[in-house]
Every structure is written in C-alpha cells, then in structure tokens.
N, C-alpha and C positions, 0 to 999 in steps of 0.2 A: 569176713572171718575175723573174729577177735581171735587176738594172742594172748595165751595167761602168761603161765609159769610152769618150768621145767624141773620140781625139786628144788623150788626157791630161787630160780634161775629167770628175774624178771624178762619177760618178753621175748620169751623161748619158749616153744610151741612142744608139748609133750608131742604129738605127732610127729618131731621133727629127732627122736630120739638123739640127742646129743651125748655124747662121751662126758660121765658124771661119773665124782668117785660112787663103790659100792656101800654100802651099810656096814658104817663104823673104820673103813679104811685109812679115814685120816685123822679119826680120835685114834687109831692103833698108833698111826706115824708118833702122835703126840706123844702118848705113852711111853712108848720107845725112848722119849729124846729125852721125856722128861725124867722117869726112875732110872733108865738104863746109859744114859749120857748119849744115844745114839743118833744122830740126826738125822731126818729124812733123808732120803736120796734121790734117785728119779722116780718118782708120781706117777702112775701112768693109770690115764681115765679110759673109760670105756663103755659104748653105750649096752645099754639092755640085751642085745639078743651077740655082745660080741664080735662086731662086723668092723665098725670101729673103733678106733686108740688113738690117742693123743697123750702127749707127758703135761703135766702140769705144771707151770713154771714157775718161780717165785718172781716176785716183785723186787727189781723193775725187769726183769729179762721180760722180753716176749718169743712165743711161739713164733719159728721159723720153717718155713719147707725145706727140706735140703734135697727134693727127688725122688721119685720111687712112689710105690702106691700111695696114692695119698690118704687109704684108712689105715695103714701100718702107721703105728707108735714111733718104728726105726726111721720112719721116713723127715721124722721131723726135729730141733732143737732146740735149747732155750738158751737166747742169747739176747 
C-alpha cells in the first residue's frame, strides 16, 4: 500500500482521516492577529466527520496526553 498525503500532510494516509485545520481557519487566526492585534489562542484541529480533536501546538511545545478519551481535544496539551 503506498502512503501519499493528507492535505499536504506528507505520508499521511487520506484513509487514515487525521485532525487537519478546516478551510481558511488558520488564514482567519492570521487575520485576526494581523489587522486586529489579536493572537491566536488554542487551535483546535479536527478530522472530517468530527470524531476527532486535537489542539495545535506552537513551536517548540509538543502535544501531550494528560487522560481521558483520547479523541477529545480536552484530553490533551501543549507543553
């Protein structure tokens, strides 16, 4: 089975519906921060059908478990 790409997401398997931001959610963040001085805050991705969430972390934090279902967004943070 070859792996492509998930939404530009090398070596991620569209079948494998990964938590991706939606269409245009993180040119809005930009927007925000850029005219209105407002800066991102928690990101929170999600795949296609909603099942799962994850936050998106900035760089260098990485995504942490802290418990709980592990497709809830709550269950995770970036540290």
């Amino acid at each position: 089975m070859r792996v492509g790409s998930a939404d530009g997401i090398p070596g991620v398997s569209p079948a494998a519906a990964p938590p991706l931001p939606v269409k245009g959610q993180l040119y809005q963040q930009l927007v925000s921060w850029v005219e209105h001085q407002q800066p991102p805050g928690r990101v929170m991705l999600a795949n296609t059908d909603k099942t799962v969430e994850h936050p998106l972390c900035k760089f260098p934090s990485m995504l942490h478990y802290k418990g709980g279902n592990v497709n809830a967004g709550a269950s995770y943070d970036c540290r």
